[in-house]
C-alpha positions as CSV (number, residue, x, y, z in Angstrom):
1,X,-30.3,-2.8,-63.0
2,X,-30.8,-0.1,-65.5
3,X,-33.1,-2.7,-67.9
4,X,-35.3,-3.3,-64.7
5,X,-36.0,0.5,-64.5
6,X,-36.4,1.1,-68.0
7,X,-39.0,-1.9,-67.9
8,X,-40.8,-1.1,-65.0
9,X,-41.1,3.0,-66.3
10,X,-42.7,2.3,-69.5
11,X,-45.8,0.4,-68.0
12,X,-46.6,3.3,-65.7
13,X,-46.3,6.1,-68.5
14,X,-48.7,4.0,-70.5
15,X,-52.3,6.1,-70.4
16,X,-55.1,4.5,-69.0
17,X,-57.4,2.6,-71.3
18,X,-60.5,3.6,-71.0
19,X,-63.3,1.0,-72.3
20,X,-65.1,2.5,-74.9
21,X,-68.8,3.1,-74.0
22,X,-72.0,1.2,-75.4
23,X,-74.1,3.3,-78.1
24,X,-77.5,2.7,-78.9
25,X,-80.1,4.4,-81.5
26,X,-83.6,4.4,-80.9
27,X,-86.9,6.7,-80.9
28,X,-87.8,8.8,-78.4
29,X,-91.1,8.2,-76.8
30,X,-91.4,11.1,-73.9
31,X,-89.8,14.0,-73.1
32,X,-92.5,15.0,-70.8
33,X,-89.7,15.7,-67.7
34,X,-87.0,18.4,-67.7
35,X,-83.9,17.5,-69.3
36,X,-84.8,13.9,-69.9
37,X,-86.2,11.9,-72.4
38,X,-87.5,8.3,-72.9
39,X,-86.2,6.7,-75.7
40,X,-87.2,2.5,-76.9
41,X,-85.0,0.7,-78.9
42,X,-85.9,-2.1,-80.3
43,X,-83.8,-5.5,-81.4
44,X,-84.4,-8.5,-83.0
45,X,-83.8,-11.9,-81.2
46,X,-83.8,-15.5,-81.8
47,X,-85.3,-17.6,-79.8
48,X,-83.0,-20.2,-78.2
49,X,-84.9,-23.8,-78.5
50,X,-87.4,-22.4,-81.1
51,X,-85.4,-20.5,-83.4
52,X,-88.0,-17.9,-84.0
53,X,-87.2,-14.4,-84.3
54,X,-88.8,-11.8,-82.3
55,X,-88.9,-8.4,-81.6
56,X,-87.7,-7.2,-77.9
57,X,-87.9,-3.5,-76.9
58,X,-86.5,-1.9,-74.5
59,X,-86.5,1.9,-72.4
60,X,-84.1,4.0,-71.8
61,X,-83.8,7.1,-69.8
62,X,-81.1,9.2,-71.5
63,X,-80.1,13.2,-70.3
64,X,-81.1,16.1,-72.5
65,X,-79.5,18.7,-71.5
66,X,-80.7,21.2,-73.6
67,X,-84.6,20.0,-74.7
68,X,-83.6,18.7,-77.8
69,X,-85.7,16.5,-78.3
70,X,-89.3,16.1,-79.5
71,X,-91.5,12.8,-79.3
72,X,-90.7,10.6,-82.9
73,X,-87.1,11.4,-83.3
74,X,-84.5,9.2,-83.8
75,X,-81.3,9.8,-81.3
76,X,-77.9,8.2,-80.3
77,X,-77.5,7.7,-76.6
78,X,-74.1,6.8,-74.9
79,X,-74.2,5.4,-71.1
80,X,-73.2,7.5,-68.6
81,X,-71.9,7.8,-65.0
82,X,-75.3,7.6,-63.2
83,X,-77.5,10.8,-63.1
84,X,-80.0,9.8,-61.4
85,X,-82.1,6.7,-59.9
86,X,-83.1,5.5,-63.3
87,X,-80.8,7.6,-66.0
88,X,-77.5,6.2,-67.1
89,X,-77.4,7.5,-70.5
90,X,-76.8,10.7,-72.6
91,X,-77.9,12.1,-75.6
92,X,-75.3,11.8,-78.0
93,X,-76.9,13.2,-81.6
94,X,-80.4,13.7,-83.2
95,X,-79.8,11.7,-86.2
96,X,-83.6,12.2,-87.5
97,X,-85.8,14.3,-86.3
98,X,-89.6,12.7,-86.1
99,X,-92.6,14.4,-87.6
100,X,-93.8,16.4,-85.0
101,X,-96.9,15.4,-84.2
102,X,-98.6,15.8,-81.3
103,X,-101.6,13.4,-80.2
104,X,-105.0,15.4,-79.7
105,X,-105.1,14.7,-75.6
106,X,-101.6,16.7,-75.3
107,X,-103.3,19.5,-77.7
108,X,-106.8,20.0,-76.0
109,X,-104.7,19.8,-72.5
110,X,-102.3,22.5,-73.4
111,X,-105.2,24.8,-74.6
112,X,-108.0,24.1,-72.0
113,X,-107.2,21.7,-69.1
114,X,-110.6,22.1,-68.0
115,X,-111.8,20.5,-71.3
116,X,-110.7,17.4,-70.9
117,X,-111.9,17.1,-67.4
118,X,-115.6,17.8,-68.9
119,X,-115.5,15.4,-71.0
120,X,-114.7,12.6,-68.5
121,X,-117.2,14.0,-66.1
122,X,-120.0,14.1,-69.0
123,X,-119.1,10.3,-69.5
C-alpha cells in the first residue's frame, strides 16, 4: 500500500515539460507598423524527384515591443502565443544590425509628401 502511494506521488510532483519553442534568424524587411516587424528567412531545399536545390523564403510577423528594429537587420524570433491575426512570433535578439539605409521614396516621403504626388501627376 505504501509503494502504490510513493509511486503514484512522484509522477504528479514531476514539473510540467514544456516543449521548447522553434527559433528562427532572418532579416527584417518592414517595420512600417507599430511594434511589429516583418522579417524573411530564407532556407535551402531539395527538391524531391529532381534533387535540385533551391532557395524558399518565407515571412514572418514577429512582435517588437520596443521599435528595435530597423529595415536590414538580422534578428532571432521565437513563436509565441498568438498576438494577433497574423503574429505568432517574438523578437528574441538583434544579432546584426543592417546598414541603415533608407530607399529614396521613404526619404523624399518623410520630407515632402506632396513631392512625390507631383511627380506622379507630372507623369
Amino acid at each position: 500500500m505504501t509503494q502504490q502511494s510513493t509511486a503514484a506521488t512522484p509522477a504528479t510532483e514531476e514539473p510540467q515539460k514544456k516543449g521548447r519553442r522553434v527559433q528562427k534568424v532572418g532579416r527584417v524587411v518592414s517595420n512600417k507598423m507599430d511594434k511589429t516587424i516583418v522579417v524573411v528567412v530564407e532556407s535551402l531545399k531539395k527538391h524531391r524527384i529532381y534533387k535540385r536545390t533551391y532557395k524558399q523564403t518565407k515571412r514572418f510577423y514577429a512582435h517588437d515591443e520596443q521599435n528595435a528594429c530597423q529595415i536590414g537587420d538580422t534578428v532571432r524570433i521565437e513563436e509565441s502565443r498568438p498576438l494577433s491575426k497574423l503574429k505568432r512570433w517574438a523578437l528574441i535578439e538583434i544579432i546584426k544590425r543592417g546598414s541603415g539605409i533608407v530607399p529614396v521614396e521613404e526619404v523624399l516621403a518623410e520630407v515632402d509628401p506632396n513631392l512625390t504626388s507631383s511627380e506622379d501627376a507630372a507623369e
